[in-house]
KOLNU-58021 format. One record per residue (C-alpha): residue in three letters; x, y, z. Coordinates in Angstrom, 2 decimals, always signed. Layout:
+-----+---------+---------+---------+
!   r !      xx !      yy !      zz !
+-----+---------+---------+---------+
! ALA !       X !       Y !       Z !
...
+-----+---------+---------+---------+
//
This chain:
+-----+---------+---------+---------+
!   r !      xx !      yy !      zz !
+-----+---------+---------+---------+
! UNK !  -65.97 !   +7.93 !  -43.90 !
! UNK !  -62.93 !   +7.99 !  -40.85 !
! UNK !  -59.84 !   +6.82 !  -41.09 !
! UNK !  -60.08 !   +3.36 !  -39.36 !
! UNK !  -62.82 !   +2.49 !  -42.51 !
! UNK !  -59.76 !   +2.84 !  -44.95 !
! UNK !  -57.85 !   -0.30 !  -45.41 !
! UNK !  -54.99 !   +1.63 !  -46.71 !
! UNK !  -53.94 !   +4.85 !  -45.33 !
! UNK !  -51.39 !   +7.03 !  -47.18 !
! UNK !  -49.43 !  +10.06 !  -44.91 !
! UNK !  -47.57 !  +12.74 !  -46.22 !
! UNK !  -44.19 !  +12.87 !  -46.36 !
! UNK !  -41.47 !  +15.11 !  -44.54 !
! UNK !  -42.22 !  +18.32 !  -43.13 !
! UNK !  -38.56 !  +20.01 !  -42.01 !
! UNK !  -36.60 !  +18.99 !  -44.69 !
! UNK !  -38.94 !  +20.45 !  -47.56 !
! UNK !  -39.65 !  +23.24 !  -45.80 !
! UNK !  -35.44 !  +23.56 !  -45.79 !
! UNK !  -36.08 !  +23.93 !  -49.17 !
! UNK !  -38.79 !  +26.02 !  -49.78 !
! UNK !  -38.77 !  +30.16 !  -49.87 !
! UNK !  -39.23 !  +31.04 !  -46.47 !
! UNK !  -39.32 !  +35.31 !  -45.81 !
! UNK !  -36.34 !  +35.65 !  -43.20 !
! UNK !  -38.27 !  +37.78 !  -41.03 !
! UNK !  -40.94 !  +35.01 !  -40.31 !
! UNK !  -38.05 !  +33.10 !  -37.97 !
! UNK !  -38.32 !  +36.48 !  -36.21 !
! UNK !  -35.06 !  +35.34 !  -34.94 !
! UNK !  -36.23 !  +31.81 !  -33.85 !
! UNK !  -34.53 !  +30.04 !  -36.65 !
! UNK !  -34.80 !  +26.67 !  -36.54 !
! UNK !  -38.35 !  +26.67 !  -35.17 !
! UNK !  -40.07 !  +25.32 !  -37.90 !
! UNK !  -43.48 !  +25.57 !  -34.93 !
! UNK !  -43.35 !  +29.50 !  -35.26 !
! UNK !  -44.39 !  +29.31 !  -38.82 !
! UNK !  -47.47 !  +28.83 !  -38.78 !
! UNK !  -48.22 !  +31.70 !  -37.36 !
! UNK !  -45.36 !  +34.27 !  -39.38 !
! UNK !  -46.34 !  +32.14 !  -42.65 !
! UNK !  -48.98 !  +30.44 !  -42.85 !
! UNK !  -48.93 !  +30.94 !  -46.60 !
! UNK !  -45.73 !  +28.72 !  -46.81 !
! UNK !  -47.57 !  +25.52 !  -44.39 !
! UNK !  -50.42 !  +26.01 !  -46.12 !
! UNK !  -48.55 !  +25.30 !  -49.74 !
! UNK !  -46.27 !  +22.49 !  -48.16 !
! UNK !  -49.45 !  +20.62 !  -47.21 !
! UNK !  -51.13 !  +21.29 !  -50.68 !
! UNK !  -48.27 !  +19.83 !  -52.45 !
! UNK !  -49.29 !  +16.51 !  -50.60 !
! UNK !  -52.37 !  +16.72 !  -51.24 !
! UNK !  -51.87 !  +17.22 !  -54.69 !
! UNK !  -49.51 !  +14.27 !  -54.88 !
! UNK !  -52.46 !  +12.16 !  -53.20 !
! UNK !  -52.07 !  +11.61 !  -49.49 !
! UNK !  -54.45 !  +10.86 !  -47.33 !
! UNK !  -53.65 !  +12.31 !  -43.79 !
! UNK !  -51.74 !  +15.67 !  -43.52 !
! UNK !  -49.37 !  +15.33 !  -40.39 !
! UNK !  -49.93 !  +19.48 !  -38.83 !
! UNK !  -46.56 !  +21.29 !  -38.46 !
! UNK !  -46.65 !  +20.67 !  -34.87 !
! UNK !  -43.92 !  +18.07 !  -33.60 !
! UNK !  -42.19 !  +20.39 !  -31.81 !
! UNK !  -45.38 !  +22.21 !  -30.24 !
! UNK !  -45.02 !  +21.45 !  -26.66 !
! UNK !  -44.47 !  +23.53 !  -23.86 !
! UNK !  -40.74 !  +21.62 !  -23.89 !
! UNK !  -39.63 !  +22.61 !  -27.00 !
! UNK !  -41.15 !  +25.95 !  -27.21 !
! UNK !  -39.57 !  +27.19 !  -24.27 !
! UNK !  -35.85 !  +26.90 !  -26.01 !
! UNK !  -37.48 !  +29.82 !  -28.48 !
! UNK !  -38.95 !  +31.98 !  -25.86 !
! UNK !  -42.26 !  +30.36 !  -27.12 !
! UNK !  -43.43 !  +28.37 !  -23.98 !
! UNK !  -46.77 !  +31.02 !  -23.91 !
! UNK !  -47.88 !  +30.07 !  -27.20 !
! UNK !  -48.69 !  +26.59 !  -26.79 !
! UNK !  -52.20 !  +26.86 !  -27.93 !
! UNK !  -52.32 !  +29.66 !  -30.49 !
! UNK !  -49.51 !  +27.31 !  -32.46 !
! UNK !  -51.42 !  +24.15 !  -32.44 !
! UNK !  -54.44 !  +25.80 !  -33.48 !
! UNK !  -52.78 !  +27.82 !  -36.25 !
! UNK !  -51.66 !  +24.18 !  -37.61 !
! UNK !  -54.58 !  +22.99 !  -37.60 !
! UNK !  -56.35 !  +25.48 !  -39.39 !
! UNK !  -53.13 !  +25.59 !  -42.12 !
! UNK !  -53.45 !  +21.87 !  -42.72 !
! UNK !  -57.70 !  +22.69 !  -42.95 !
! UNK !  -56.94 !  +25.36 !  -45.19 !
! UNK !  -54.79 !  +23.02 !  -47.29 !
! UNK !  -57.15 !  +20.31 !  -47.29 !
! UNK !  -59.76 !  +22.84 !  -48.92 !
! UNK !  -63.06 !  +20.12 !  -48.46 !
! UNK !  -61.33 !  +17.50 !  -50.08 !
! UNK !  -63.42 !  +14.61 !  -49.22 !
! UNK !  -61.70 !  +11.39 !  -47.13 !
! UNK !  -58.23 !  +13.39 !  -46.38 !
! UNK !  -57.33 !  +13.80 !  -43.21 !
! UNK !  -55.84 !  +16.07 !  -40.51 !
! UNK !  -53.33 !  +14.03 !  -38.24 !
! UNK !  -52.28 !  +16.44 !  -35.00 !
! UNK !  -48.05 !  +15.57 !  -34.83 !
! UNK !  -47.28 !  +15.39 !  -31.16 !
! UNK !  -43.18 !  +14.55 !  -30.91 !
! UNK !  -40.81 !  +13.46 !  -28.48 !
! UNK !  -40.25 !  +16.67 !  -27.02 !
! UNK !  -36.09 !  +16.93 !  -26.45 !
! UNK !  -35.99 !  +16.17 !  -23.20 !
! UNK !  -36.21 !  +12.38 !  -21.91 !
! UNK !  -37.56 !  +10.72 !  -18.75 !
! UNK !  -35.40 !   +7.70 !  -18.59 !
! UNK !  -32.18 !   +9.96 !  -18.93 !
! UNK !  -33.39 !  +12.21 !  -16.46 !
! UNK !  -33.60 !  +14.97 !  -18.46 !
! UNK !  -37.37 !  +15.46 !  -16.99 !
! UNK !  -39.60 !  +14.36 !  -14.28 !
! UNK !  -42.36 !  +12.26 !  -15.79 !
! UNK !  -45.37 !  +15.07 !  -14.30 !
! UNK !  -43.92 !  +17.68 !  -16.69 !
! UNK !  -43.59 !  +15.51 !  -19.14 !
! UNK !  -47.36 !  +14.53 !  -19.00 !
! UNK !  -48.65 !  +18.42 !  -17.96 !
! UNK !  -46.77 !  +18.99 !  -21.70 !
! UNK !  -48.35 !  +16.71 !  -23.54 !
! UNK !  -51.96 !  +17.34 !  -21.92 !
! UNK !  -51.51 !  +21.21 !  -22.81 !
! UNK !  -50.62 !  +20.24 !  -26.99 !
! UNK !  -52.88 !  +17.83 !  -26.79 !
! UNK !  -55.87 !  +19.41 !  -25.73 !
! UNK !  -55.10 !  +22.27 !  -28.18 !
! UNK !  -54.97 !  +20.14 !  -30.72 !
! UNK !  -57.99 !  +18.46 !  -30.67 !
! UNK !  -60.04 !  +21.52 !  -29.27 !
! UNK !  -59.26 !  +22.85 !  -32.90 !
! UNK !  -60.19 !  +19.70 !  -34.96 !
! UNK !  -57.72 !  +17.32 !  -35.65 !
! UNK !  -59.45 !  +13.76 !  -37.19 !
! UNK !  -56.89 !  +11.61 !  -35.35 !
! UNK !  -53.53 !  +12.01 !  -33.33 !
! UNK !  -50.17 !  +10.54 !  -33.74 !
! UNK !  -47.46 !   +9.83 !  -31.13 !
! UNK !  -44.74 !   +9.54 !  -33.38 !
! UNK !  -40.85 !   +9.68 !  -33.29 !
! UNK !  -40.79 !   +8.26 !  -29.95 !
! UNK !  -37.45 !   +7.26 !  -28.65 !
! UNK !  -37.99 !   +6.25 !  -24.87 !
! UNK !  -40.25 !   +3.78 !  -23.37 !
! UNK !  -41.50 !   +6.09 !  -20.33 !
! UNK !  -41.63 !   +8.93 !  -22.75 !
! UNK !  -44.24 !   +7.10 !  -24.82 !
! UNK !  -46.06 !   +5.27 !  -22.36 !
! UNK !  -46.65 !   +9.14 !  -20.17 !
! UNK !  -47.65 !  +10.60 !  -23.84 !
! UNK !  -50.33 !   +7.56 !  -24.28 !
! UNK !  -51.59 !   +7.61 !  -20.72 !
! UNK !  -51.82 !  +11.16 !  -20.66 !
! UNK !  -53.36 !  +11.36 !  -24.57 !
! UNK !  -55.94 !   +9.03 !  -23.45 !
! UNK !  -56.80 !  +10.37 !  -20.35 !
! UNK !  -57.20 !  +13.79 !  -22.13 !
! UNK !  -59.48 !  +12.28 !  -24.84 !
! UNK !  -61.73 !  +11.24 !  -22.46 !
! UNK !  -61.95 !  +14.09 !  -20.20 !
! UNK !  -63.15 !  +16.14 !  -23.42 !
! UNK !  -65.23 !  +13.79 !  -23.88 !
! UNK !  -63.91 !  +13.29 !  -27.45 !
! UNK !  -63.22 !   +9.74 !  -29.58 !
! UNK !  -60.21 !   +9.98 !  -31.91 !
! UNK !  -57.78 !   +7.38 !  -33.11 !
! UNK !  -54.54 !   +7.58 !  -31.36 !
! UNK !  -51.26 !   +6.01 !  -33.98 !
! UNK !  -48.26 !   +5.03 !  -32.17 !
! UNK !  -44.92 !   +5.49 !  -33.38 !
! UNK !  -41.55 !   +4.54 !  -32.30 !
! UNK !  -37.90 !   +5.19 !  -33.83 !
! UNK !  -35.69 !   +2.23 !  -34.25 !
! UNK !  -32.16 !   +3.25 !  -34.29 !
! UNK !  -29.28 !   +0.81 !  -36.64 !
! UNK !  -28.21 !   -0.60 !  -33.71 !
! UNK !  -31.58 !   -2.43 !  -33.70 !
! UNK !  -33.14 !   -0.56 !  -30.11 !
! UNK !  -34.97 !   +2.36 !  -29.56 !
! UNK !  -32.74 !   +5.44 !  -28.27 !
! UNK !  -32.31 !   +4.28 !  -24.79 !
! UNK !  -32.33 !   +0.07 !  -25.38 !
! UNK !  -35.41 !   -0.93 !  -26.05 !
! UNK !  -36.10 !   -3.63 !  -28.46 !
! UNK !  -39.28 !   -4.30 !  -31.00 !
! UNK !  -40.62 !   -7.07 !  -28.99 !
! UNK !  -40.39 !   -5.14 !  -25.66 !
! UNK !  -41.73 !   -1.91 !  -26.98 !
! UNK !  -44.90 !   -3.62 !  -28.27 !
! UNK !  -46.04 !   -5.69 !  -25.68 !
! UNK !  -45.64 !   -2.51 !  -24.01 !
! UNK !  -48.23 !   -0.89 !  -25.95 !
! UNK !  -50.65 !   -3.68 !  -26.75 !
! UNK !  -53.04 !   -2.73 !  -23.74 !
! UNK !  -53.15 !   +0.69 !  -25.21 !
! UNK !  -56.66 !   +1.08 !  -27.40 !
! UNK !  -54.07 !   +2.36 !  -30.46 !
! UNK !  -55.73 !   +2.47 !  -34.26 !
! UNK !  -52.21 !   +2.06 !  -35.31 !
! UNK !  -48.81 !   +0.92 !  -34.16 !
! UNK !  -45.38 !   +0.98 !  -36.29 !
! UNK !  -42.15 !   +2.57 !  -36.96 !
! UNK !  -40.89 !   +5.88 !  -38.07 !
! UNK !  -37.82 !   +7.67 !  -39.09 !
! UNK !  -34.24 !   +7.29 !  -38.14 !
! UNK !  -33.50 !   +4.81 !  -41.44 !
! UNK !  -35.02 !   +3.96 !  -44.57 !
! UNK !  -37.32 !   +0.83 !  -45.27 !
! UNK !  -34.52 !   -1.32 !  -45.71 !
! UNK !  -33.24 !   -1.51 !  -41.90 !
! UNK !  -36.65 !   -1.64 !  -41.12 !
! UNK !  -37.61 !   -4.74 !  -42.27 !
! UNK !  -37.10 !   -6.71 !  -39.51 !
! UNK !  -38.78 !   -4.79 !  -37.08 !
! UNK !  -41.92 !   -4.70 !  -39.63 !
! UNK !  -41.80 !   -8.43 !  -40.24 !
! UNK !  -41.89 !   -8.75 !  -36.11 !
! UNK !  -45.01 !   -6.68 !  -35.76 !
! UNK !  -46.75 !   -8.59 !  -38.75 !
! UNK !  -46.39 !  -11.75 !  -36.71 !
! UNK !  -47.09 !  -10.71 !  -33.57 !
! UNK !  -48.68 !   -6.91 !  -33.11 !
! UNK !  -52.51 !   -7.62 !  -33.07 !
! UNK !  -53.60 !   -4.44 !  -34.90 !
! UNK !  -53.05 !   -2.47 !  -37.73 !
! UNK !  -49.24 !   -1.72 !  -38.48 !
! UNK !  -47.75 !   +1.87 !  -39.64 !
! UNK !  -44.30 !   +1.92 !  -41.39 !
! UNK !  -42.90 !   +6.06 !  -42.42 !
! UNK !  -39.54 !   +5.42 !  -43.09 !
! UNK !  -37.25 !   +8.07 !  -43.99 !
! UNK !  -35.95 !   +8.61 !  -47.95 !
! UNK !  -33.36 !   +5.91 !  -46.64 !
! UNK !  -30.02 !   +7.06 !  -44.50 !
! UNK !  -28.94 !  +10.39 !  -44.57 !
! UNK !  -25.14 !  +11.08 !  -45.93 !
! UNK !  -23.11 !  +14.22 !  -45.74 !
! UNK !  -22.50 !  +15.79 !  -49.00 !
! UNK !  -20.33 !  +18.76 !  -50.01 !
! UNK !  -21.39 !  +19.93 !  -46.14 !
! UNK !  -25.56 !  +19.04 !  -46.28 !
! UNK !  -27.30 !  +16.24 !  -45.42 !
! UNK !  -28.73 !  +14.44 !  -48.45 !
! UNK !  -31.25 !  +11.54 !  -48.71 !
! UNK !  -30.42 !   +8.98 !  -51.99 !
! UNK !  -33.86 !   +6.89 !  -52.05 !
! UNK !  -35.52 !   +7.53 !  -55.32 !
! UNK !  -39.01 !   +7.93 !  -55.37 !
! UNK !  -39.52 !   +4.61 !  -57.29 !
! UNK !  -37.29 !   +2.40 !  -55.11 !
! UNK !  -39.24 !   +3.75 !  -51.80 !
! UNK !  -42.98 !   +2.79 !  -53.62 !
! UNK !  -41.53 !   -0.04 !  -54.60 !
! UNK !  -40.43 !   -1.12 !  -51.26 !
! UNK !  -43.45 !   +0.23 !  -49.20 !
! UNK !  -45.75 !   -1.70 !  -51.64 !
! UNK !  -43.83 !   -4.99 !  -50.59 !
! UNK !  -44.62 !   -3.88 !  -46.35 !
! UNK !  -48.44 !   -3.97 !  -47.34 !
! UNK !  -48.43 !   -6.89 !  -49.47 !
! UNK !  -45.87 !   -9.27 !  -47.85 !
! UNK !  -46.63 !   -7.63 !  -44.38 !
! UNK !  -50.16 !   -6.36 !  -44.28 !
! UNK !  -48.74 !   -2.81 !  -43.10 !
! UNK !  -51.89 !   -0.37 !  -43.92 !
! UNK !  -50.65 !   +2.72 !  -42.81 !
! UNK !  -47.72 !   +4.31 !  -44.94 !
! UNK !  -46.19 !   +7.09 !  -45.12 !
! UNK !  -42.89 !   +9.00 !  -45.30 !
! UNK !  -40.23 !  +10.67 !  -42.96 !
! UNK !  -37.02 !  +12.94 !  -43.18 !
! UNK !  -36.40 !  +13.63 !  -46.71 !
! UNK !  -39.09 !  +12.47 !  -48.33 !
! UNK !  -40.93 !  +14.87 !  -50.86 !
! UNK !  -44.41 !  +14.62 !  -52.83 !
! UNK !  -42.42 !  +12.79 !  -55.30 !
! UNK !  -42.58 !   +9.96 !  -52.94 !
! UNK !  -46.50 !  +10.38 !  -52.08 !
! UNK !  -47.32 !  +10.33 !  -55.81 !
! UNK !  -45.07 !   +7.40 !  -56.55 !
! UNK !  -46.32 !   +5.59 !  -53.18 !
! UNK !  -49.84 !   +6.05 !  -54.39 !
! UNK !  -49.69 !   +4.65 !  -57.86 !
! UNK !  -47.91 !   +1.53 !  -56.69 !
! UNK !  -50.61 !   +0.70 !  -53.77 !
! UNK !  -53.20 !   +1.32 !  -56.82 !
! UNK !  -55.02 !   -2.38 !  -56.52 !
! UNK !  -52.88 !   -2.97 !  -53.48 !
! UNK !  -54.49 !   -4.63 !  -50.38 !
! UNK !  -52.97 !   -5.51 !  -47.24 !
! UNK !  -51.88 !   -9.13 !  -46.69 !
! UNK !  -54.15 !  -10.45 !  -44.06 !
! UNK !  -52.03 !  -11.85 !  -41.03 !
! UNK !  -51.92 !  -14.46 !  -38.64 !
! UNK !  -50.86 !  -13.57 !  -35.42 !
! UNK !  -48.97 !  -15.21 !  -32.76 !
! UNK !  -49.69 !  -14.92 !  -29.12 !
+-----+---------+---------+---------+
//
């Protein structure tokens, strides 16, 4: 079975904040702290158990440890030649993971990179060379479907679609491609852009999904969700994080309680007819196992939509 023949799928949950809390040898940062990327390689045995926990808790799709694997972000570690040996090594962690377990599925995380077109930060042709290198690697090692996610400038997203696209087909290779973008409180992406411009944006994009992720909990994304079931013409994907982060006693702590975040999620598929779900910054495999026992029964609400 794929992915697209699911009518619900369930992603994992946050990758950098567990692994913040996992048992991670200090020599594996081999002095690139903060490079989660680099990991995969120095300890794999750590990805590999971060994934299983997921697993275990029931997810369906296993986002690889790769959102800051470009060429972009590398470069800040000294990393910049080992584009393709990092991508692969997620992939195989995530496989390894995984273990043969039928209908779950590898997702290859491509992020916003940390430098933005519309601010100037980069020219749009390095942008797109970056994405085409990840890319590439990425699906050259096996990944079931790709995800543009975190996404935070209109340019940015549309050069990572035109360029994941134009990839796909010149390795001759058919994958889903999910969409998603980060909606800030304010109610606009990073750089101003609104719900209603961002997806008739990306509506002429072939995309298996389209949705939200990040930046705030489910609560301050309802709107945005409730605009997409009305109007987005294809499937929706909401991966909020475990609700706003606050500062306490000097670390950054996220309050949503697995129970509360099922809870709500379940309402975005059955109110909604979101049918991809998932979890962001802070979320745990508390919050997969808790998401997956209240979709249990759980279909999408089928929508209308509005030209």
């Amino acid at each position: 079975m794929k992915p697209q023949d699911h009518p619900i799928l369930i992603v994992d949950g946050a990758c950098g904040t567990n692994l913040q809390e996992m048992a991670i040898p200090f020599a594996a940062w081999d002095g690139r702290e903060g490079c989660n990327e680099i990991l995969n390689l120095n300890a794999p045995e750590v990805i590999v158990a971060l994934h299983r926990s997921f697993v275990e808790a029931g997810a369906m799709v296993l986002e690889t440890n790769t959102f800051g694997a470009s060429r972009i972000v590398l470069q800040e570690y000294g990393l910049e030649n080992q584009v393709a040996a990092i991508n692969q090594a997620a992939v195989a962690n995530a496989r390894s993971a995984i273990n043969g377990k039928a209908d779950t599925y590898i997702a290859g995380s491509v992020g916003p990179g940390t430098k933005l077109p519309s601010l100037g930060h980069i020219s749009v042709d390095e942008l797109s060379h970056a994405y085409e290198e990840q890319i590439e690697a990425l699906v050259q090692a096996g990944v079931d479907l790709l995800i543009i996610e975190t996404c935070q400038d209109l340019l940015q997203t549309k050069t990572a679609l035109v360029t994941c696209f134009a990839t796909l087909k010149r390795l001759q290779k058919e994958l889903p491609v999910m969409a998603s973008i980060t909606i800030e409180r304010t109610g606009t992406m990073l750089v101003g852009t609104d719900i209603a411009a961002a997806a008739a944006t990306f509506e002429p994009f072939p995309l298996f999904s389209f949705g939200l992720n990040c930046a705030t909990g489910p609560a301050d994304m309802e709107s945005h969700i409730r605009y997409l079931s009305r109007h987005w013409p294809g499937r929706i994907s909401c991966v909020p994080n475990q609700g706003l982060p606050e500062v306490i006693d000097g670390k950054t702590c996220y309050s949503l309680s697995p129970a509360v975040y099922a809870k709500e999620m379940r309402r975005f598929v059955s109110e909604y007819g979101v049918s991809v779900v998932g979890g962001c910054c802070g979320t745990t495999p508390a919050h997969t196992k808790a998401l997956v026992e209240a979709l249990q029964g759980v279909r999408p609400k089928a929508r209308e939509v509005q030209s």
